[in-house]
C-alpha positions in Angstrom: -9.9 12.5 6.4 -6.7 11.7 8.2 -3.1 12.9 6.4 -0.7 10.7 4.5 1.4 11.7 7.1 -1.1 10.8 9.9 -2.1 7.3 7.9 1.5 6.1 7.9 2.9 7.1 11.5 0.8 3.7 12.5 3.0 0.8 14.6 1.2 -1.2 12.7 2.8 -1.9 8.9 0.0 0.1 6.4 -0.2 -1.1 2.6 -1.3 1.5 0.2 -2.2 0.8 -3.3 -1.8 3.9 -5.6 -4.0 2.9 -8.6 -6.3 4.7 -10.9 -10.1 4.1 -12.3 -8.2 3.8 -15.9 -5.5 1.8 -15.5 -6.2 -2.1 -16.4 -3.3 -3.6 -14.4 -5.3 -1.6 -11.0 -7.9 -3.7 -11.2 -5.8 -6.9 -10.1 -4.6 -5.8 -7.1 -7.8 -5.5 -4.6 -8.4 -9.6 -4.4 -4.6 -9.6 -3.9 -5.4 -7.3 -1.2 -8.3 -9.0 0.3 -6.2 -11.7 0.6 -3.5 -10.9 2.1 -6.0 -8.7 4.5 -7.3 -12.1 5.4 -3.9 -14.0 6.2 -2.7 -10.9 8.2 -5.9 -9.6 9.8 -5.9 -6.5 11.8 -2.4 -6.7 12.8 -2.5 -4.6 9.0 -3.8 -1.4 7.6 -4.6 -1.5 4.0 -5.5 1.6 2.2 -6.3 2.3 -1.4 -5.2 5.9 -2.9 -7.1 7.6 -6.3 -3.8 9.0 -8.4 -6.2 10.7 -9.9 -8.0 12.4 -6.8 -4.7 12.7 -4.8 -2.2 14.3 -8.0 -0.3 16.2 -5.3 0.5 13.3 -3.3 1.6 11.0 -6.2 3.4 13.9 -7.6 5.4 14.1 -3.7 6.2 10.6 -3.9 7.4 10.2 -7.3 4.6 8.1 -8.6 5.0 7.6 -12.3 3.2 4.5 -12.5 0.2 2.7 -11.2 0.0 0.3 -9.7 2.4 1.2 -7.4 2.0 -0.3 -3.7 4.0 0.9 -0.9 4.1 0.2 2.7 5.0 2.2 5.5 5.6 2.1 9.2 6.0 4.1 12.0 6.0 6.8 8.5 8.9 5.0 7.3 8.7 3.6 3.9 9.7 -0.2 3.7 8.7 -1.2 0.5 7.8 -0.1 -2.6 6.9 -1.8 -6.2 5.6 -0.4 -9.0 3.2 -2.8 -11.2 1.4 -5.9 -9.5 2.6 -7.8 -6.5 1.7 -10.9 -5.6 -0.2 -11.6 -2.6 2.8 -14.0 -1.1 5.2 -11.3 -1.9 3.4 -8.7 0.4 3.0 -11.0 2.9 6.6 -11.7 2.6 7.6 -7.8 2.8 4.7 -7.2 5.8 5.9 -9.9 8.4 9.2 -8.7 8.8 7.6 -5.6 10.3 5.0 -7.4 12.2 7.6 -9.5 14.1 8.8 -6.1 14.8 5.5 -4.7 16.0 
């Protein structure tokens, strides 16, 4: 499996939703991310992280919360909101960076 370091060195903007098996609010986000998937296509990487698998990580990036979604480019951090985010306010944040691109 590629790094965190690897995963966000992309050109391409790359979502990440930091959620947990447990957390109730977690399970709202993947339909938000399917669709903004499908509005933004490929010219997106979205990847979901396990807190719970990946404690070191969180723990590096401050993650007190889930969920907390972040995107990064060229492994610069753009964006990041704790809680649930709609799908028009990623979109929002993302084509910014795709103009960019």
């Amino acid at each position: 499996m590629a790094s965190f370091k690897d995963l966000t060195q992309s050109d391409k903007p790359v979502l990440i939703d930091f959620y947990a098996d447990w957390c109730g609010p977690c399970k709202m986000v993947p339909p938000i991310l399917q669709e903004v998937k499908k509005k933004l296509g490929d010219r997106v990487n979205v990847i979901k992280i396990d807190v719970d698998q990946n404690q070191s990580l969180a723990q590096r990036l401050n993650i007190a919360g889930v969920p907390t979604l972040m995107i990064y480019q060229k492994g610069e951090q753009k964006f990041r909101r704790s809680g649930v985010a709609s799908a028009s306010d990623l979109v929002k944040q993302l084509e910014p960076l795709l103009a960019a691109h």
